[in-house]
C-alpha positions as CSV (number, residue, x, y, z in Angstrom):
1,X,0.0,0.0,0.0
2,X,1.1,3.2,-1.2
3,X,2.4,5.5,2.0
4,X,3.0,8.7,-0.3
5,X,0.0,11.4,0.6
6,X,-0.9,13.4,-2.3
7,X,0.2,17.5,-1.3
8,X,-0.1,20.6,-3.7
9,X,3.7,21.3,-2.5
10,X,5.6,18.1,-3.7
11,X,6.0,18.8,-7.6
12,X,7.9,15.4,-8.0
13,X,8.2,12.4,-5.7
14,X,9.1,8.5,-5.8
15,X,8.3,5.7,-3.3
16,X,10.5,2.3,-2.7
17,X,12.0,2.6,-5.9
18,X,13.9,-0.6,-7.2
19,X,15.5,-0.9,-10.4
20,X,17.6,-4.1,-11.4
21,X,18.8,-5.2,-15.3
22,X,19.1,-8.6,-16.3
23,X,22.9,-9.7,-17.9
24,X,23.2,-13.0,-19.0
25,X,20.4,-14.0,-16.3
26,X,21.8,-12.3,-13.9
27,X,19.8,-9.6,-12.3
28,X,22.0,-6.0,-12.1
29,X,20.6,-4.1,-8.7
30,X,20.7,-0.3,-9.6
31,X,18.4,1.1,-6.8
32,X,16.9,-0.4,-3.8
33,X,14.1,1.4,-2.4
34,X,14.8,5.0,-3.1
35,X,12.0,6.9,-1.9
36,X,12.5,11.6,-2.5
37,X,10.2,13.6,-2.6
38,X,10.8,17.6,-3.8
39,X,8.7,20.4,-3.0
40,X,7.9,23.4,-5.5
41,X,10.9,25.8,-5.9
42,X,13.4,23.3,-3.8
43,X,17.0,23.1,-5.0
44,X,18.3,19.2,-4.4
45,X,21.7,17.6,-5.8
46,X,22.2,14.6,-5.7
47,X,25.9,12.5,-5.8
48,X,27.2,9.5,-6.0
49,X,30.5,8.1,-7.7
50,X,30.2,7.0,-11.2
51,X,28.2,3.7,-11.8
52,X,26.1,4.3,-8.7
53,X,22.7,5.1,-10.4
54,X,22.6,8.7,-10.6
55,X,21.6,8.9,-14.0
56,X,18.9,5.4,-13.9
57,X,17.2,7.4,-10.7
58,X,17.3,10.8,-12.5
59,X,15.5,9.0,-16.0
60,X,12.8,7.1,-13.8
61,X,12.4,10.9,-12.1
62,X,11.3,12.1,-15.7
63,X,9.7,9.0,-16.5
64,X,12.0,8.5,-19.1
65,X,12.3,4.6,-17.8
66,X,10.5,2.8,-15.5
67,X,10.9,1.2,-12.0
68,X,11.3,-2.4,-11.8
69,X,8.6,-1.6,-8.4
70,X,7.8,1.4,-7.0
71,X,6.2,4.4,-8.4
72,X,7.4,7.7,-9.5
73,X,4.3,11.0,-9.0
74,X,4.5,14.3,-11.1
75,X,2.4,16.6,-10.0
76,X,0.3,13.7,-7.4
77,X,-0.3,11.8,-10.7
78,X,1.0,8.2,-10.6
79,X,3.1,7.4,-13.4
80,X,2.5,3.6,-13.4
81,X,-1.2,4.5,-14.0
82,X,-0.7,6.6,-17.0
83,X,0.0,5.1,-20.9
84,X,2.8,6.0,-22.6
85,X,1.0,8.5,-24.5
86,X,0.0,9.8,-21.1
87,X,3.5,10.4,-19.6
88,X,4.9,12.2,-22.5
89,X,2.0,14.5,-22.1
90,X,3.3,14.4,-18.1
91,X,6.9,15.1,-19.4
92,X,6.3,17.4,-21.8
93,X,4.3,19.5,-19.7
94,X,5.6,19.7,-16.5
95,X,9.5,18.7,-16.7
96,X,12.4,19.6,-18.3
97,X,15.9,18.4,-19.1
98,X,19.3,19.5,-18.6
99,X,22.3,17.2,-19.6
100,X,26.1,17.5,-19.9
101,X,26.3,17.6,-23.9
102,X,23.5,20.2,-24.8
103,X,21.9,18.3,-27.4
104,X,21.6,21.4,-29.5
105,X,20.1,20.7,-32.8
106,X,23.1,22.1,-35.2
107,X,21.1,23.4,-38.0
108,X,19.1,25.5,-36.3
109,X,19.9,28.7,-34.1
110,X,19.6,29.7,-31.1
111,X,15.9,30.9,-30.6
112,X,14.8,28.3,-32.9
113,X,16.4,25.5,-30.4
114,X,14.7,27.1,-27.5
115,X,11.0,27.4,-29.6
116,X,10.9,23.8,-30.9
117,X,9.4,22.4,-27.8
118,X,6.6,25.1,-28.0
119,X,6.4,24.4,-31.7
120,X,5.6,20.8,-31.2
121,X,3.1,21.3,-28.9
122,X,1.4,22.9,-31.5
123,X,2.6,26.8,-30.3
124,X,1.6,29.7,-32.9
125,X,5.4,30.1,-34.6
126,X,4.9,34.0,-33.4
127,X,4.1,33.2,-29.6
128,X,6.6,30.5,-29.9
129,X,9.1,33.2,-30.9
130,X,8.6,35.5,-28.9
131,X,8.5,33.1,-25.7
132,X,11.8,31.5,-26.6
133,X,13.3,35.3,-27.3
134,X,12.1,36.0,-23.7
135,X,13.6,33.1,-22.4
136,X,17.1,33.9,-23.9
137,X,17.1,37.4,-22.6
138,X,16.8,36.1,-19.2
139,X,19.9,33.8,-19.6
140,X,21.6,37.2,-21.1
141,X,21.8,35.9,-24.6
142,X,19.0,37.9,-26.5
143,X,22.0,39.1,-28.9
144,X,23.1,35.7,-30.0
145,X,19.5,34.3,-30.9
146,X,20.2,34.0,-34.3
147,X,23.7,32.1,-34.1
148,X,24.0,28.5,-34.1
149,X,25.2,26.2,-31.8
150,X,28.7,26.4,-33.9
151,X,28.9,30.0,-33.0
152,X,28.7,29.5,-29.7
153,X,30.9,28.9,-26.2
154,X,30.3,25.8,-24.3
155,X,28.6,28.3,-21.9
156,X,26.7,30.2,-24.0
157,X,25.1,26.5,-25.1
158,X,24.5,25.2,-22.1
159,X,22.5,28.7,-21.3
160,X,20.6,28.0,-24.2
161,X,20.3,24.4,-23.1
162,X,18.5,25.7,-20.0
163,X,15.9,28.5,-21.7
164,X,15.0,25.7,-23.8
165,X,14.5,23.4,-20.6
166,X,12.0,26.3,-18.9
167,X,10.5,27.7,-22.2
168,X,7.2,25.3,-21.1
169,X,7.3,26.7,-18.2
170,X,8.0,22.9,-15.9
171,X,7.1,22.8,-12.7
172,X,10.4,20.9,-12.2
173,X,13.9,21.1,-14.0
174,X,16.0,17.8,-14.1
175,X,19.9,18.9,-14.8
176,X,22.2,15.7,-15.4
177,X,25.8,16.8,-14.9
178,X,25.0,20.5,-16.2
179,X,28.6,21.5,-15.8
180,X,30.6,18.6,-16.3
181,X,32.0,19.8,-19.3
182,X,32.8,23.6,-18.5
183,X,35.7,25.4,-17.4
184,X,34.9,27.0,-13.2
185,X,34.3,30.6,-14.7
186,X,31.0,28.7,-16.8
187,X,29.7,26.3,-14.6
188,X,29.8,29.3,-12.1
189,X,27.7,31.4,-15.1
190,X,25.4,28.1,-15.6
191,X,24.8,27.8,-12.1
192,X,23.9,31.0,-11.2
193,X,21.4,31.1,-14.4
194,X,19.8,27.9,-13.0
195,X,19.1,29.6,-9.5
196,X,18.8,33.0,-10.3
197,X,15.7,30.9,-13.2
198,X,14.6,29.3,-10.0
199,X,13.9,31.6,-8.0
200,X,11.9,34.0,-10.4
201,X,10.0,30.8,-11.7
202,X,9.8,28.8,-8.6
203,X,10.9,25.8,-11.1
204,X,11.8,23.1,-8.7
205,X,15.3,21.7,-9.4
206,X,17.1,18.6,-8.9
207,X,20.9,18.0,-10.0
208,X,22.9,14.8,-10.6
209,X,26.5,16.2,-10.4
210,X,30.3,15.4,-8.9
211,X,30.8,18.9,-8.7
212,X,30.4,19.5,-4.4
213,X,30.9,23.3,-5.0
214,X,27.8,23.4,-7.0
215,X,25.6,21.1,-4.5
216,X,26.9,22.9,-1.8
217,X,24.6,25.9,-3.3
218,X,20.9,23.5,-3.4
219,X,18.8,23.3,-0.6
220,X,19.9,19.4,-0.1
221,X,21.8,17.4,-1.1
222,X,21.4,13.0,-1.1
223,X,24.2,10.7,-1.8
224,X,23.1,7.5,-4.0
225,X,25.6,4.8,-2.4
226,X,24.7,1.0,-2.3
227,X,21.5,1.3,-4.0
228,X,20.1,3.7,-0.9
229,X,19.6,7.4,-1.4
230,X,21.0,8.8,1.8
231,X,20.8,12.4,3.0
232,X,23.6,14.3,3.8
């Protein structure tokens, strides 16, 4: 029986989370019985060394993967209950992603990057525009909307990584290693950017990350060792 109550203030939770891979018949345990939950606006990171199931936990998180048992909620809805169909309309909606490589589409610039999500969910090309404009003004890059990824400094697109991440406006960001590949004097631009965006949006934010300067600065902060996620 389910012990999670449903609350306004928890954007994003999971319950006894378990996650285990089969390899030649042998089961691979990843996660046993993670339960989190994250309140609107909170800042979390969470560490681990490499191999520990940062990334597996983070991917259920979005329901980008599934539990082997236990049950992920976005927004008190229960993503075993929902179709496929269902949870993309969940992701799309209220989440969005961060990772280490930008995962810029190369052809396209800037503001177009950031208004594609809007676009496919069927967005007016003006509003989308003039959202996605919006959005790169707050990360300071309104002057390099028309460049392409190409033209740009690792920093610049990874802050274009993020205004396309909050351009739906989620109710929760999840950042996978956002600085890993940055020199200090970016990841210290890309971090504030993240906070400075949570605070004004009240975006809830959780961060896999080895960087302990940069989880030193969220609210919490879990370590995923043994298959446990333990606070700090």
């Amino acid at each position: 029986m389910s012990k999670f109550i449903p609350s306004t203030a928890i954007v994003l939770a999971c319950e006894d989370v378990y996650k285990e891979y089969q390899d030649a018949n042998t089961p691979i345990k990843i996660l046993l019985g993670v339960s989190l939950q994250v309140e609107r606006g909170e800042q979390i990171a969470i560490m681990g060394r490499s191999g520990s199931g940062k990334t597996t936990l983070l991917q259920m998180l979005g329901g980008l993967d599934t539990p082997t048992t236990g049950d992920i909620w976005i927004n008190n809805h229960s993503l075993r209950r929902l179709n496929e169909r269902q949870r993309e309309q969940m992701r799309n909606r209220s989440l969005g992603f961060i990772y280490q490589m930008h995962h810029l589409l190369p052809e396209f610039s800037a503001l177009e990057n950031v208004a594609l999500p809007l676009l496919i969910q069927g967005t007016s090309p003006k509003t989308a525009e003039r959202e996605a404009l919006e959005l790169l003004n707050s990360v300071g890059l309104s002057a390099r909307a028309q460049h392409f990824p190409s033209q740009l400094s690792g920093g610049e697109r990874q802050r274009v990584a993020i205004a396309r991440a909050l351009v739906n406006r989620p109710e929760c960001i999840l950042a996978d290693e956002p600085t890993g590949n940055l020199d200090d004097e970016n990841a210290e631009q890309v971090l504030n950017v993240m906070q400075a965006l949570n605070r004004t949006h009240q975006t809830s934010l959780i961060v896999v990350t080895h960087d302990l300067a940069l989880a030193k600065k969220m609210d919490k902060t879990y370590i995923l060792h043994g298959g446990k996620l333990i606070a700090e």
